[in-house]
C-alpha positions as CSV (number, residue, x, y, z in Angstrom):
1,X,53.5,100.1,58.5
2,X,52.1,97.6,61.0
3,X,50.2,95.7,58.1
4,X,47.9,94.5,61.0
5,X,45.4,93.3,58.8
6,X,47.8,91.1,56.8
7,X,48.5,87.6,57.8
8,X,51.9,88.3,58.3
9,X,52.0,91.6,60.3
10,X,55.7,93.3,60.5
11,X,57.6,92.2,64.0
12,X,59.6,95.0,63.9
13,X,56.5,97.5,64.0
14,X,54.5,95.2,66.3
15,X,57.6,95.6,68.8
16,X,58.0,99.0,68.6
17,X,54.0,99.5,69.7
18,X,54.7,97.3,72.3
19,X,57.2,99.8,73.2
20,X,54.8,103.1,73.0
21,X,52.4,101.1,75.2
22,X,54.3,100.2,77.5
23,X,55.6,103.9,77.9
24,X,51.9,104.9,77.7
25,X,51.1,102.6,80.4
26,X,53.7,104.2,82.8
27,X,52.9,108.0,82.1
28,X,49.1,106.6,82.8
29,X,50.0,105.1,86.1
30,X,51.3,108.7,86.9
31,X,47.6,110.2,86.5
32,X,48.5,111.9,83.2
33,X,45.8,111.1,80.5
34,X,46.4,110.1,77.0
35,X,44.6,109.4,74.4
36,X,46.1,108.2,71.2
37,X,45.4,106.7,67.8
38,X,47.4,104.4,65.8
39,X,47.2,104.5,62.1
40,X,48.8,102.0,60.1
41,X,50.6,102.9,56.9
42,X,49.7,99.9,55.2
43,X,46.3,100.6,54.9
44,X,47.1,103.6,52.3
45,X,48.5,103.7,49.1
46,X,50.4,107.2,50.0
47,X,50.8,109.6,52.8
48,X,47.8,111.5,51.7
49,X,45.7,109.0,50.8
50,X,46.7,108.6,55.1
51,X,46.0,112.3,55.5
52,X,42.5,112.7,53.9
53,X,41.5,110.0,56.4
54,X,43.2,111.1,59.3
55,X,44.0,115.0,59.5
56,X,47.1,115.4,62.0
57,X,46.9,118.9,62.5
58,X,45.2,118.7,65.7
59,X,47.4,116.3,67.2
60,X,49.2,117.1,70.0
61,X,52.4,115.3,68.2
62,X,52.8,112.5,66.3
63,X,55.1,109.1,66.5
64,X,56.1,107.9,63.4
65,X,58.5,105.1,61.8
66,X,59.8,107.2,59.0
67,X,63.2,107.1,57.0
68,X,65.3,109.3,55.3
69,X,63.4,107.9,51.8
70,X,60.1,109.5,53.2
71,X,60.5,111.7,56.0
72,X,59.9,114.7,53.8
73,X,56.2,115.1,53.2
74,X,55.5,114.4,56.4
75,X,58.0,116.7,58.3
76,X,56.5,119.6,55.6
77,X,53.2,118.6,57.1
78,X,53.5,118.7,60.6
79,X,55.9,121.5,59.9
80,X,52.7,123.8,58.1
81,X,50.5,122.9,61.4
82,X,52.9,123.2,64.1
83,X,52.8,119.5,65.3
84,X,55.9,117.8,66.4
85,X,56.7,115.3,64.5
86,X,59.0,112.4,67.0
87,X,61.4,110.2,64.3
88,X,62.6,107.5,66.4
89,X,64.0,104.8,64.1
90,X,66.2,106.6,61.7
91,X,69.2,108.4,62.3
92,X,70.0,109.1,59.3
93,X,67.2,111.8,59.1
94,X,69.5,114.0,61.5
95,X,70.4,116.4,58.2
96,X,66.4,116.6,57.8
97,X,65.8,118.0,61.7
98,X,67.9,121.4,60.3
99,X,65.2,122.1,57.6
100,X,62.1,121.2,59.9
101,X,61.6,122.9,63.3
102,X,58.8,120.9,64.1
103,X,60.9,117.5,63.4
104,X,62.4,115.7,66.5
105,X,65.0,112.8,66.0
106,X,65.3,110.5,68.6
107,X,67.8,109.3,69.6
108,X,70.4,111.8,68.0
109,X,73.4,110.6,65.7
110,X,76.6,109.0,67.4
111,X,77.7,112.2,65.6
112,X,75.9,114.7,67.6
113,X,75.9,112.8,70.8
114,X,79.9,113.2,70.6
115,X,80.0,116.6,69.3
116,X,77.3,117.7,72.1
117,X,79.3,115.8,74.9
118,X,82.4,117.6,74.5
119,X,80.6,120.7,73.9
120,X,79.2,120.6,77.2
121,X,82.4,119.9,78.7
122,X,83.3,123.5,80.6
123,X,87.3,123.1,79.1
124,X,90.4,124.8,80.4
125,X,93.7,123.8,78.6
126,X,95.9,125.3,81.6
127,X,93.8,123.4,84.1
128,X,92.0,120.4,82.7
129,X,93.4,117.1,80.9
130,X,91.3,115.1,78.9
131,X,91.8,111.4,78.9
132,X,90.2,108.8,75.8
133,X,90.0,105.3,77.9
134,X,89.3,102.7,75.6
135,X,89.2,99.2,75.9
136,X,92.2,97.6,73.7
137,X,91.1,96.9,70.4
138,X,88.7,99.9,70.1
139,X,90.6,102.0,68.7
140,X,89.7,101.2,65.0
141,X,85.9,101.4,66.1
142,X,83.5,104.2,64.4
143,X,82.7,105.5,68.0
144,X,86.5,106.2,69.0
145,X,87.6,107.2,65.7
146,X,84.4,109.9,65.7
147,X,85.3,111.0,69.0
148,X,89.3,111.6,68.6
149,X,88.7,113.3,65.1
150,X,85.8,115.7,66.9
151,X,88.3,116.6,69.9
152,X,90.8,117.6,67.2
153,X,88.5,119.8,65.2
154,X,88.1,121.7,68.0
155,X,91.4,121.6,69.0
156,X,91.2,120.1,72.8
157,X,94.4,118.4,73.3
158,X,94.2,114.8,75.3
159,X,95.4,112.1,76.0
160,X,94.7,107.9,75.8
161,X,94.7,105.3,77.7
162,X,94.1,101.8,76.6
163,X,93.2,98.9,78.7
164,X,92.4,95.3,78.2
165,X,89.7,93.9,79.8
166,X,91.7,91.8,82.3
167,X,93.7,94.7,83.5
168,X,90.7,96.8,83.8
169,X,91.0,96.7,87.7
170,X,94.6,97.8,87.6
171,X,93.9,101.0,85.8
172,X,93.3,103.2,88.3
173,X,96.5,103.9,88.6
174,X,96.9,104.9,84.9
175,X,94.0,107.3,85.2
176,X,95.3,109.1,88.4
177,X,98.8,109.8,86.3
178,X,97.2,111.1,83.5
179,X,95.4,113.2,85.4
């Protein structure tokens, strides 16, 4: 919800249109035509008082700031008409993208980044070593936490290294020996 029409339109929105534009503006200055049409959620009391006015199932796809708390009706929607429907501001709809084929999350969880990472990894344990460089002092982060417990579900053995920032010329050699 923009609230353009307010006298105190939301920042946050009015950035992320700036954003679509200026990605707009680059696939236009590639040849590729685009039309589009922004509707502002603050002009309706509901999603379909939004819908009566403006149908999407003949959208191409549709770019919307939705949340977990009402992702739902929306993904159902686009989900009956076969319209992709791009979430970009809420990761926490990941659980949602299983139950709606039509229902893109972008980006994807720290969660699934990780998992998808090492899954992509072709692994051999008699030929490969994996190797966890962190800086020191990240070790208690979400990030390296996620990561370490995701390479022991799926049991690939590794190894750490740690390095403080100051150091972080010098550890070359420490990578070459765990490797």
């Amino acid at each position: 919800p923009i609230a353009a029409r307010s006298s105190a339109p939301s920042a946050n929105f009015l950035d992320f249109y700036a954003g679509v534009m200026m990605g707009l503006n680059e696939i236009k200055a590639e040849g590729i035509s685009v039309k589009m049409n922004v509707i502002d959620m603050a002009d309706y009391d509901n999603f379909d008082a939004m819908l009566a006015d403006n149908p999407l199932e003949n959208y191409d796809f549709v770019i919307g700031n939705f949340n977990v708390d009402n992702i739902g009706g929306a993904a159902d929607y686009c989900d009956q008409y076969h319209v992709p429907l791009v979430s970009p501001l809420d990761q926490k709809i990941e659980q949602q993208t299983y139950e709606h084929p039509y229902l893109i999350n972008v980006p994807v969880s720290t969660s699934t980044q990780i998992r998808n990472t090492i899954q992509s990894v072709e692994y051999s344990a008699s030929q490969d070593n994996v190797v966890v460089i962190y800086e020191a002092g990240g070790e208690s982060g979400s990030y390296f936490t996620s990561l370490c417990s995701m390479l022991d579900s799926l049991a690939v053995p590794y190894k750490k290294l740690s390095y403080d920032i100051s150091g972080g010329r010098g550890v070359q050699g420490s990578i070459q020996n765990l490797l």
